[in-house]
C-alpha positions as CSV (number, residue, x, y, z in Angstrom):
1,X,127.2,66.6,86.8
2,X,123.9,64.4,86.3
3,X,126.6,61.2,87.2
4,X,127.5,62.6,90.2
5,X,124.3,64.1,91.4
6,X,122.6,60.7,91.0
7,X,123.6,58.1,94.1
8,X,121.3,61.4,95.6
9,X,118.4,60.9,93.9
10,X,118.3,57.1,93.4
11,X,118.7,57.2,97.5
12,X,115.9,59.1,97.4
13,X,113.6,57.3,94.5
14,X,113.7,53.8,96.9
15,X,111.8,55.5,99.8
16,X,108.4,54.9,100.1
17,X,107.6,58.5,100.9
18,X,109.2,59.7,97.3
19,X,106.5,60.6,95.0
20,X,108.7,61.5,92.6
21,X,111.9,63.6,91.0
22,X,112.5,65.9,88.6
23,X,115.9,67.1,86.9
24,X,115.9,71.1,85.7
25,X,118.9,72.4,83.8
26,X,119.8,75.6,83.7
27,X,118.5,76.6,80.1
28,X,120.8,79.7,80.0
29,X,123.8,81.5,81.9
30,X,122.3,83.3,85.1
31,X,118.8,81.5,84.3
32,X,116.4,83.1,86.8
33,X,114.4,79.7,86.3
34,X,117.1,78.0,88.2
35,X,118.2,80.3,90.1
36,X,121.6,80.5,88.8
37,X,122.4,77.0,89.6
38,X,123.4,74.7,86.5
39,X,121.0,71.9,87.8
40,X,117.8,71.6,89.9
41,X,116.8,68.7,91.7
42,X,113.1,68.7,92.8
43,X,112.0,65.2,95.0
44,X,108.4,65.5,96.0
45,X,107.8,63.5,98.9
46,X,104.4,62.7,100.2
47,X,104.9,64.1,103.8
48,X,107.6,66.3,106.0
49,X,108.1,67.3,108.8
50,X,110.0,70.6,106.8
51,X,107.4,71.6,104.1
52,X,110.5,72.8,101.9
53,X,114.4,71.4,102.6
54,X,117.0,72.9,100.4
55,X,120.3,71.8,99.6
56,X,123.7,73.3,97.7
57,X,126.4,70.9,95.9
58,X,130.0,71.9,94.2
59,X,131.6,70.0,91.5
60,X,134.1,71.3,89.6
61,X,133.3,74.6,88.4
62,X,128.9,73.6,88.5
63,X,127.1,74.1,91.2
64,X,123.6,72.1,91.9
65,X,120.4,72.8,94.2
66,X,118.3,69.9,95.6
67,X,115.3,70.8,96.7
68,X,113.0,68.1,98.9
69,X,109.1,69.6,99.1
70,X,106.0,68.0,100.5
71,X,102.7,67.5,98.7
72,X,101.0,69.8,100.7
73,X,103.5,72.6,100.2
74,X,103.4,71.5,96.4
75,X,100.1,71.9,96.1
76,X,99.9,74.8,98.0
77,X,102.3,76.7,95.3
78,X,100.1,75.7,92.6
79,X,96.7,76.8,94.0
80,X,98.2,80.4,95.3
81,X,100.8,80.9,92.7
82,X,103.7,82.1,95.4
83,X,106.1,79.9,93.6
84,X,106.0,80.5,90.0
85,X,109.3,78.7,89.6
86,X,107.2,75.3,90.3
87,X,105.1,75.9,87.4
88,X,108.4,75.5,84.6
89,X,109.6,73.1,87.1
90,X,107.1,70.7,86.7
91,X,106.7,71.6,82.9
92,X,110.0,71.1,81.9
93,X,111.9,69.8,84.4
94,X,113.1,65.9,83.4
95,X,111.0,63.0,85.0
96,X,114.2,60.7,86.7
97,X,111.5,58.8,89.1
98,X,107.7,59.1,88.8
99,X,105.9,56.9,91.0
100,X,102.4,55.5,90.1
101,X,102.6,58.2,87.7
102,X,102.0,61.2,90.0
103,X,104.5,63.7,88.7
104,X,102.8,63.0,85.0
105,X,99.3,63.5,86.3
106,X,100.6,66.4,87.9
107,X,101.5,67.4,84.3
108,X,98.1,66.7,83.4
109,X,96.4,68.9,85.7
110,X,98.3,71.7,85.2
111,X,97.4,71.8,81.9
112,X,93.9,71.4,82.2
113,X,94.3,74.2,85.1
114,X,90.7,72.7,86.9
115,X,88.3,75.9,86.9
116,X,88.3,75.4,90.7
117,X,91.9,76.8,90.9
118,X,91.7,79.1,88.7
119,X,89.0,81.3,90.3
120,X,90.8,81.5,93.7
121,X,94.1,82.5,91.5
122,X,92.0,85.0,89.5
123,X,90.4,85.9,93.0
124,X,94.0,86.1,94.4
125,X,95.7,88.2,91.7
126,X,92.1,90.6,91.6
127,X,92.8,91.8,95.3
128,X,96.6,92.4,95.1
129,X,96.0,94.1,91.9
130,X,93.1,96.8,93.9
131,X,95.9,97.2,96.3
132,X,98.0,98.2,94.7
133,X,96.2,100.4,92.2
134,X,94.6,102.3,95.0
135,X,97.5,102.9,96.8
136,X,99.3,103.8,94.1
137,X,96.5,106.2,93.1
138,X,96.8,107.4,96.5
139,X,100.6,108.4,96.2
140,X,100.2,109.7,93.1
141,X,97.1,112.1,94.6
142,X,99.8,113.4,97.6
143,X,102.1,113.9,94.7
144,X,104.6,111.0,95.9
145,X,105.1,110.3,92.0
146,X,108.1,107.3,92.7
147,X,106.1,105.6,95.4
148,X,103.2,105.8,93.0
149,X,105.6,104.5,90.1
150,X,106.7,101.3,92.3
151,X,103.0,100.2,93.0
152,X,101.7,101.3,89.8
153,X,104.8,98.5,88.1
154,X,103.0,96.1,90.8
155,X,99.3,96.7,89.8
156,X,100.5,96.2,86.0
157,X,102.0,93.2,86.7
158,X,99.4,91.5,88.4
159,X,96.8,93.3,85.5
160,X,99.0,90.8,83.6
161,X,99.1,87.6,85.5
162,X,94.9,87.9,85.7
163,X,95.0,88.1,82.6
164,X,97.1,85.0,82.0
165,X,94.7,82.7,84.2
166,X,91.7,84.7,82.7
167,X,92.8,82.7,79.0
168,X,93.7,79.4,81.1
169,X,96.9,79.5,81.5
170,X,100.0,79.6,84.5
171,X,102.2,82.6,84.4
172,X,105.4,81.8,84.3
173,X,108.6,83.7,85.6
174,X,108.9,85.1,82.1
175,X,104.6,86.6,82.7
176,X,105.3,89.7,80.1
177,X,106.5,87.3,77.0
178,X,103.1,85.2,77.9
179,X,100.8,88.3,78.2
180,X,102.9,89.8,74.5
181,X,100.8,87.5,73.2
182,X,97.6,87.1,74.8
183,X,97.1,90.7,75.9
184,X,98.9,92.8,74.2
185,X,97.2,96.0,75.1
186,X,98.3,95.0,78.8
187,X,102.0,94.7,77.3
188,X,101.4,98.2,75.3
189,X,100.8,100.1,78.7
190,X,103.7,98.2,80.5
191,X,105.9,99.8,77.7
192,X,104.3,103.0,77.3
193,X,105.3,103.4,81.7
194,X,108.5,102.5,81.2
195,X,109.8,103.7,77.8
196,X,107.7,106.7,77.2
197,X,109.7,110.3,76.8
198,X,106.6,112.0,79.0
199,X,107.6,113.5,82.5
200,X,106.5,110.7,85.1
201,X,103.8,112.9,86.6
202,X,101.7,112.5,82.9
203,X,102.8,109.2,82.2
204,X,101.5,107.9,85.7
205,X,98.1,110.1,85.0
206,X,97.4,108.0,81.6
207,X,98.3,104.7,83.0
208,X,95.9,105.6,86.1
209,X,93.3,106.5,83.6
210,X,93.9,103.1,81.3
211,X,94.0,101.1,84.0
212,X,91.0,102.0,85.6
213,X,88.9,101.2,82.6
214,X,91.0,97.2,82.8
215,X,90.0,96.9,85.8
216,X,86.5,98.0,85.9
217,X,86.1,95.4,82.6
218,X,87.5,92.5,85.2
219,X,85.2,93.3,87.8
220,X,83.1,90.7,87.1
221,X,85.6,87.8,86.5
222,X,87.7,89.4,89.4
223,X,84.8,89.3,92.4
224,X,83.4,85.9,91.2
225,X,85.4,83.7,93.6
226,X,84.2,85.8,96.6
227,X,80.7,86.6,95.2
228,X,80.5,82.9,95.1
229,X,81.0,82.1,98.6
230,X,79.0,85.4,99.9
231,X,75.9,83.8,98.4
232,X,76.0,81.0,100.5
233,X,74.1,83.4,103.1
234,X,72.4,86.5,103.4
235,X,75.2,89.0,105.0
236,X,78.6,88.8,106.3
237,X,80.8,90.5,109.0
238,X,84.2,91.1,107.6
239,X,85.7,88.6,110.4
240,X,83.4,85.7,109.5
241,X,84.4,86.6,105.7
242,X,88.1,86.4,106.4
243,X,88.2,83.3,108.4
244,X,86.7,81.3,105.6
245,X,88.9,79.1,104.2
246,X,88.8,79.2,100.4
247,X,89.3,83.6,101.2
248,X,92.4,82.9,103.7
249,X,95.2,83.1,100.7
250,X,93.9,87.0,99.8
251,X,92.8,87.9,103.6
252,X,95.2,90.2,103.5
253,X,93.8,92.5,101.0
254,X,89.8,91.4,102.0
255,X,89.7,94.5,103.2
256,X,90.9,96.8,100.1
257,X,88.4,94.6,98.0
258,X,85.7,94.8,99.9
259,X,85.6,98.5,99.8
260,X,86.0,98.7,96.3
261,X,83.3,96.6,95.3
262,X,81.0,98.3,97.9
263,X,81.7,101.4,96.0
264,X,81.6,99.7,92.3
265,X,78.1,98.2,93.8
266,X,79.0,94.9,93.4
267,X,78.6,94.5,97.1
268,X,76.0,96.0,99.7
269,X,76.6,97.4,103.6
270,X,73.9,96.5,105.3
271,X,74.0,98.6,109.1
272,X,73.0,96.4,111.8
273,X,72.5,98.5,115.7
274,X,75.1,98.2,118.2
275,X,74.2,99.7,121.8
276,X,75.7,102.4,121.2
277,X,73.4,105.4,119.9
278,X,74.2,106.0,116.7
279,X,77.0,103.2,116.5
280,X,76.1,100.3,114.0
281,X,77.9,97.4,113.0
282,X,78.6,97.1,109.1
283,X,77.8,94.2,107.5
284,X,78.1,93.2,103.3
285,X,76.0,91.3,101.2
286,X,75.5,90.2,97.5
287,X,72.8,92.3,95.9
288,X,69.7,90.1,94.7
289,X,70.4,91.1,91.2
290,X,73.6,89.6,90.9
291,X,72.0,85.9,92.4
């Protein structure tokens, strides 16, 4: 199918605005890497008025994917992770155009994974991970054991993805093979939820216990990004916090996080008067001690 697939991408590969292309075959039958599709073609271009343009092809009995994506949103997936496809992609996918050598130095910083990147990813992965593990608590405490099941799955999962980028590495679609090896008593708890022979009730009351001491032994690593950033000044309303631009990709859970490390004492609420009696507004801050 390469043959026939490439008057596409040698089309492509002429245009100025093609940074590069890459060829991904579908490793094995119903490959989740591929999406299903026997071959991937990924042209980066350097700009787009569509961020992502995606396109199906038949021949015979294969079927193939092209898929055009700007710098931006390329660059995008990497920092934040929401495309953990792109990762493998880039890693194994076959270099059929590479201009001025951009998809190899693309290569090259990925496996250097810059420290920059990797404390918004850890910084990213910390706050979904409170979310979850607090509302699963939550579910659990109200006795809504499957709801609590379904986040508790979630909280491990990103447990496990922190920990990847904790050692320096991507996670990849296939995290729990990666995390096997570098954190196996992450992997041990992922088993012991799904395989144990305990009702769900006591298995969901260990892994609430376990995981809050794996959590409370990232707490450091996990608030680094933002403790980073709320040093730059004395205190911070939660709006001037989420509007900064390095904490837009885990605004969503600010909130969550905040709290929690208010409580853990890794942040401080400072009340400053409204004009209302009695009403203040409530303000964070890093305490001196962690400067």
């Amino acid at each position: 199918m390469e043959d026939i697939l490439r008057p596409i991408y040698q089309e492509r590969a002429s245009q100025p605005n093609t940074l590069g292309v890459l060829m991904i075959d579908q490793r094995q039958k119903a490959s989740p890497l591929t999406d299903t599709f026997d071959i991937v073609l990924l042209i980066i271009v350097k700009e787009s008025e569509t961020p992502v343009y995606i396109k199906h092809y038949s021949y015979e009995q294969q079927k193939a994917a092209l898929h055009i994506v700007s710098e931006e949103k390329l660059k995008e997936w990497m920092l934040l992770g929401t495309n953990r496809k792109i990762v493998e992609w880039l890693f194994n996918g076959k270099i059929i155009f590479d201009r001025n050598e951009y998809i190899s130095n693309l290569k090259t910083e990925l496996r250097d994974f810059p420290f920059y990147g990797r404390k918004i990813k850890i910084g990213l992965e910390f706050s979904k991970l409170i979310r979850r593990y607090l509302d699963g608590k939550a579910f659990f405490e109200n006795r809504h054991y499957l709801d609590a099941y379904n986040h508790v799955v979630h909280s491990l999962h990103h447990l496990a993805r922190l920990a990847v980028i904790e050692n320096g590495f991507h996670p990849e679609v296939t995290v729990w093979n990666q995390v096997k090896q570098i954190e196996p008593e992450i992997f041990k708890l992922y088993e012991e939820l799904i395989n144990s022979e305990e009702n769900l009730e006591k298995r969901l009351e260990l892994l609430f216990l376990a995981s809050e001491f794996l959590i409370h032994s990232r707490l450091k690593i996990g608030s680094e990004h933002l403790i980073s950033i709320m040093a730059e000044k004395d205190q911070w309303s939660f709006n001037e916090l989420q509007e900064q631009e390095e904490v837009i990709p885990y605004s969503v859970d600010l909130s969550v996080l905040i709290e929690y490390l208010s409580e853990k004492n890794i942040l401080e609420t400072v009340n400053v008067e409204t004009k209302g009696h009695g009403l203040y507004h409530r303000y964070y801050r890093v305490p001196k001690k962690l400067y």
